[in-house]
N, C-alpha and C positions, 0 to 999 in steps of 0.2 A: 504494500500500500504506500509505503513509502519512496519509493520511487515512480510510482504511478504522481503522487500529487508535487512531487518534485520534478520532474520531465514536462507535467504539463502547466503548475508556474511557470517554468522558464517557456514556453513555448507563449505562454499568456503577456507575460512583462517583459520581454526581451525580443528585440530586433537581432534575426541570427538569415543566414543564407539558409535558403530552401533545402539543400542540403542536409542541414544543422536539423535542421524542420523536422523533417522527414526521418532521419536518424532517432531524433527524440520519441516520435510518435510510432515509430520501431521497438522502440525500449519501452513505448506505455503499452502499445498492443502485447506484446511477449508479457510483461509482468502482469496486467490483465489475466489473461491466459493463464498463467502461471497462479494466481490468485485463485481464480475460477475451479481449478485443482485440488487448490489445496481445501475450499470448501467443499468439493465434493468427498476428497478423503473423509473431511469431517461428519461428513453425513456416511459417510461407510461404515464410523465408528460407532454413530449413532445406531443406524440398523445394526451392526455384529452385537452391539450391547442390548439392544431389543431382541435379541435372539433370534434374528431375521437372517434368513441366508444370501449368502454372497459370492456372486464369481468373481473370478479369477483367471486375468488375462494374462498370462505370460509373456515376456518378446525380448529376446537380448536385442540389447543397445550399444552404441558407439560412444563410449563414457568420453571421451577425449575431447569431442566438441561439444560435449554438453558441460564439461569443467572450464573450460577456453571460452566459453560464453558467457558462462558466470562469473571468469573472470576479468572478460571486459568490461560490465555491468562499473566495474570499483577500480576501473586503470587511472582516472583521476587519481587515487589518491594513492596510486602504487608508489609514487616517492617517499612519501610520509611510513607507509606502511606495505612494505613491496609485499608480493603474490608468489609464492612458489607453489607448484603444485608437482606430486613426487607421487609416479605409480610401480607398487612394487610389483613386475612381472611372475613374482615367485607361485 
C-alpha cells in the first residue's frame, strides 16, 4: 500500500517525463496486483480456518526475476542500504 500511495503522489504533485509516468504507474499496477494477492491469501486463511476446503495450484517458478524485481522496487535507496541477494544452489 505503501508504495501504491507513494508512486501515485508523485505522479499527482510532480512534473516528471512521460516516461517517469509511465514507469511509476508500472510500479502502482504491479503492487496493486500484488496487494490484491495478498488479500486473497487472507481470505484463504479465513476459509482453511472455517474449515472450508481449499485447492491447491502448484507451478515452479523463475525465483530470479521475481527477486531482481523486488529489488528494483528499493534501488533508490541501495546506497544508503545496498541489496545483495545470495542463492544457494546447494
Amino acid at each position: 500500500m505503501t508504495s501504491i500511495r507513494a508512486f501515485s503522489e508523485l505522479m499527482a504533485r510532480r512534473s516528471a517525463a512521460p516516461e517517469k509516468m509511465v514507469e511509476w504507474a508500472g510500479v502502482i499496477f504491479e503492487e496493486a496486483r500484488r496487494l490484491g494477492r495478498l488479500i486473497d491469501d487472507l481470505l484463504d486463511v479465513s476459509r482453511i480456518e472455517a474449515g472450508k476446503r481449499l485447492s491447491v495450484n502448484k507451478k515452479m517458478v523463475q525465483i530470479w526475476p521475481m527477486l531482481t524485481k523486488a529489488a528494483k522496487l528499493f534501488e533508490k535507496d541501495e546506497q544508503k542500504h545496498p541489496i545483495v541477494i545470495e542463492i544457494d544452489e546447494a
